[in-house]
GUGUKE-982022 format. One record per residue (C-alpha): residue number from 1; residue in one letter; chain; x, y, z. Coordinates in Angstrom, 3 decimals, padded with zeros to 6 digits. Example, Ala and Ser with C-alpha at 12.3 -4.5 7.8 and 13.67 -1.06 7.14 Angstrom:
> 1	A	A	012.300	-004.500	007.800
> 2	S	A	013.670	-001.060	007.140
END
This chain:
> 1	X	A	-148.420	-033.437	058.620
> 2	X	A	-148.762	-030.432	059.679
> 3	X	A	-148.390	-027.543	056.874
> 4	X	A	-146.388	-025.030	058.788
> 5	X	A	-143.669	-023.385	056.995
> 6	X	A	-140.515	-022.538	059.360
> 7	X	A	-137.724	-022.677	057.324
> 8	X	A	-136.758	-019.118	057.179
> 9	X	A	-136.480	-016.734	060.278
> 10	X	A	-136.309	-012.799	060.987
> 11	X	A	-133.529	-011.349	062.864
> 12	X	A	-134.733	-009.620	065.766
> 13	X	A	-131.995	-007.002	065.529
> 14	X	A	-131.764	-006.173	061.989
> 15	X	A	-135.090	-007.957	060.305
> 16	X	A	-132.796	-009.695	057.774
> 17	X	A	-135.023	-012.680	056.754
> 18	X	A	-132.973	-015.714	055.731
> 19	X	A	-132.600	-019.938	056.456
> 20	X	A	-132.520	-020.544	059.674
> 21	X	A	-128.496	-020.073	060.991
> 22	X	A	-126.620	-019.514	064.393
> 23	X	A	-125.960	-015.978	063.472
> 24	X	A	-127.139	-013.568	061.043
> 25	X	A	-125.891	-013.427	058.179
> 26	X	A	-126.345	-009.829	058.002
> 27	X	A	-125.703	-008.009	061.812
> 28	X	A	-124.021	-011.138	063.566
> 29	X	A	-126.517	-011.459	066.363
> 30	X	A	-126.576	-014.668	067.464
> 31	X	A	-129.820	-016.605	066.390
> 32	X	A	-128.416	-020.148	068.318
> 33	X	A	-131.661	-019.882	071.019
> 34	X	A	-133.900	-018.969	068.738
> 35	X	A	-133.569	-021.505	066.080
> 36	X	A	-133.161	-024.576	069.050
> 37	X	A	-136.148	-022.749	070.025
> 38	X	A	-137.867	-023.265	066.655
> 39	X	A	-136.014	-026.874	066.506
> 40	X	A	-137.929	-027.690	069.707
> 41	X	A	-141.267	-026.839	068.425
> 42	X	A	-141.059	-028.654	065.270
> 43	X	A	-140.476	-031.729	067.310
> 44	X	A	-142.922	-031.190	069.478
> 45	X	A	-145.937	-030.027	066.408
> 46	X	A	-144.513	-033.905	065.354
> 47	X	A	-145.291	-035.559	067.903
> 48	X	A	-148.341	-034.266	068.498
> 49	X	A	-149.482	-035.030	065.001
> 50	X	A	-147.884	-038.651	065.175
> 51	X	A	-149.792	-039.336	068.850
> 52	X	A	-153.433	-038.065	066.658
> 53	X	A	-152.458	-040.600	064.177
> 54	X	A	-152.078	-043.603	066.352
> 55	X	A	-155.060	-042.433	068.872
> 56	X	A	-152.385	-041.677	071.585
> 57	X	A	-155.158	-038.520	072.805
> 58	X	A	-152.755	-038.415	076.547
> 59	X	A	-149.558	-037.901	074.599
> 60	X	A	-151.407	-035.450	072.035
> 61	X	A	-152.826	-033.400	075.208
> 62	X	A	-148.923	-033.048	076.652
> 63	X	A	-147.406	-031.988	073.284
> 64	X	A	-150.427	-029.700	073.402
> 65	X	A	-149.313	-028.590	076.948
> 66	X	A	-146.291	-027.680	075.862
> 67	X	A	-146.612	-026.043	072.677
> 68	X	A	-149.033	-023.779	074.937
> 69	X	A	-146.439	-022.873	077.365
> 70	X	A	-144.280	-021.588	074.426
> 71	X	A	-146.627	-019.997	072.400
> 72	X	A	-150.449	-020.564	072.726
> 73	X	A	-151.134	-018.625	069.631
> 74	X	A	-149.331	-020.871	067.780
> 75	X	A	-151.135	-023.803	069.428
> 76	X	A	-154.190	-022.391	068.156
> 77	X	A	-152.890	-022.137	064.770
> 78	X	A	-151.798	-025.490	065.064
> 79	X	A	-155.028	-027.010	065.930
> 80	X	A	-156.681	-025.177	063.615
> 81	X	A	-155.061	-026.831	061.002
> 82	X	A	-155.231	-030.058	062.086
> 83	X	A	-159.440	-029.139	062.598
> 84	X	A	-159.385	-030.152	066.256
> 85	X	A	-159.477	-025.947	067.710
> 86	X	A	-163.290	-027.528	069.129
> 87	X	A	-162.110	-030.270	070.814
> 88	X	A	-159.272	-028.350	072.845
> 89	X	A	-161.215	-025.514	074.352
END
């Protein structure tokens, strides 16, 4: 499992840090994209993991894919982690 803590988030507006909400609890700004956003990459940091676990390597490579077109430094991070940064590059 991967040990990535996303729990909390940071209002862009206001920098209130607090559980992750549709709105701040402190400004109002509406977090709703942001924390679908973080919902989505959870899911996909999952399945990722899961496909590694059962030797699914094409599946692994399109989670991969993905989490790269959202945020390749987390990606990094991510593989890191997992001790596979090597075998991606």
């Amino acid at each position: 499992m991967i040990l990535n803590n996303r729990t909390k988030c940071r209002c862009p507006s206001c920098g209130a840090e607090q559980t992750w909400q549709d709105e701040c609890r402190r400004c109002r700004t509406d977090l709703r994209e942001l924390r679908l956003l973080n919902e989505s990459i959870q899911s996909l940091e999952r399945k990722l993991t899961e496909a590694l676990d059962v030797g699914d390597y094409r599946q692994a490579v399109r989670c991969a894919q993905k989490l790269e077109q959202v945020d390749p430094v987390l990606l990094k991070e991510i593989l890191q982690q997992l001790n596979l940064s090597q075998d991606f590059q």
